[in-house]
N, C-alpha and C positions, 0 to 999 in steps of 0.2 A: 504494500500500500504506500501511494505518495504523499506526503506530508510537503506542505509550504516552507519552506523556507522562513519566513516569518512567524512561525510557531516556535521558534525557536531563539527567535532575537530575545523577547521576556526574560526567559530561564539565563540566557547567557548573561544579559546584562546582569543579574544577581548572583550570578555563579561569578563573576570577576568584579562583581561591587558599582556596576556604573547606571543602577537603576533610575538615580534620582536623576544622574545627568541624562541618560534616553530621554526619561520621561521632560524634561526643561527644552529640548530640544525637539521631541514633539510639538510640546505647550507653542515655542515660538512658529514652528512651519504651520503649525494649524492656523497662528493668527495670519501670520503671512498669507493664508491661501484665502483666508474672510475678509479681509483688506477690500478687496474689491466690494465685493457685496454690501462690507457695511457701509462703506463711503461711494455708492455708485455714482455719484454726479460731478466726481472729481475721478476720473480714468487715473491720473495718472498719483491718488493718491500714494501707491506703496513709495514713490521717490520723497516724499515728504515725512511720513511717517514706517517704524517700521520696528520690531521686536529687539530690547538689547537683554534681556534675560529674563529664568524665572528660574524664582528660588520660594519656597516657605509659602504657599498660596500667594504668592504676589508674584504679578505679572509686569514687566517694567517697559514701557513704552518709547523709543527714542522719536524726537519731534525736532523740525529745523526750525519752527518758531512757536512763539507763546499764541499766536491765533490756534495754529494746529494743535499746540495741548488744550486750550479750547474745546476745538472739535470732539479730539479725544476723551476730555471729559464729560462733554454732554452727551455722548455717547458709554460714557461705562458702566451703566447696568444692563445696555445690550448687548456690551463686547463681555461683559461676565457673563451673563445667560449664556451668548451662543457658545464661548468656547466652553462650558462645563456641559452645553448641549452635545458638541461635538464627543466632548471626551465619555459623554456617558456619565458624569459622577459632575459631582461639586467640589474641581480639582484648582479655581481660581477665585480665591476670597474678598481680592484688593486689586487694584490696578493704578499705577504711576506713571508719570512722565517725566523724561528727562530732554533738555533741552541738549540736541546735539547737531554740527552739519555732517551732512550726506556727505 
């Protein structure tokens, strides 16, 4: 019988200790790929805003200015919904922004 290959990424990353970091590294490509969706009316938001880590239920946002952390705040009970939607669980408690250039 054939098994996925991906059934087995979980187990590894805990047999060599890097589960937190999979999982941080998920958390930001998930946001990366809702980028569009959340912000549809700006195409080319992911140049402006875009994931610089996650650690501890918090998810950290980088932004090239204070209107875009704006955005992103008026936005963060729906950027926590979808990504704890995405993931299945209630895996993002908080969300920040850091001002940084692209």
């Amino acid at each position: 019988m054939f098994t996925p290959f991906q059934a087995y990424i979980k187990k590894a990353a805990a047999h060599y200790g890097i589960s937190k970091e999979l999982q941080a590294a998920k958390v930001c490509n998930d946001f990366r790929t809702l980028i569009p969706e959340l912000f549809a009316k700006t195409p080319q938001a992911n140049q402006y805003i875009w994931p610089a880590h996650f650690k501890n239920g918090s998810l950290v946002i980088n932004v090239v200015s204070s209107a875009w952390a704006q955005e992103v705040i008026m936005r963060k009970e729906k950027i926590i919904l979808e990504m704890n939607a995405k993931a299945g669980k209630k895996i993002i408690r908080n969300l920040y922004t850091q001002l940084r250039q692209a």
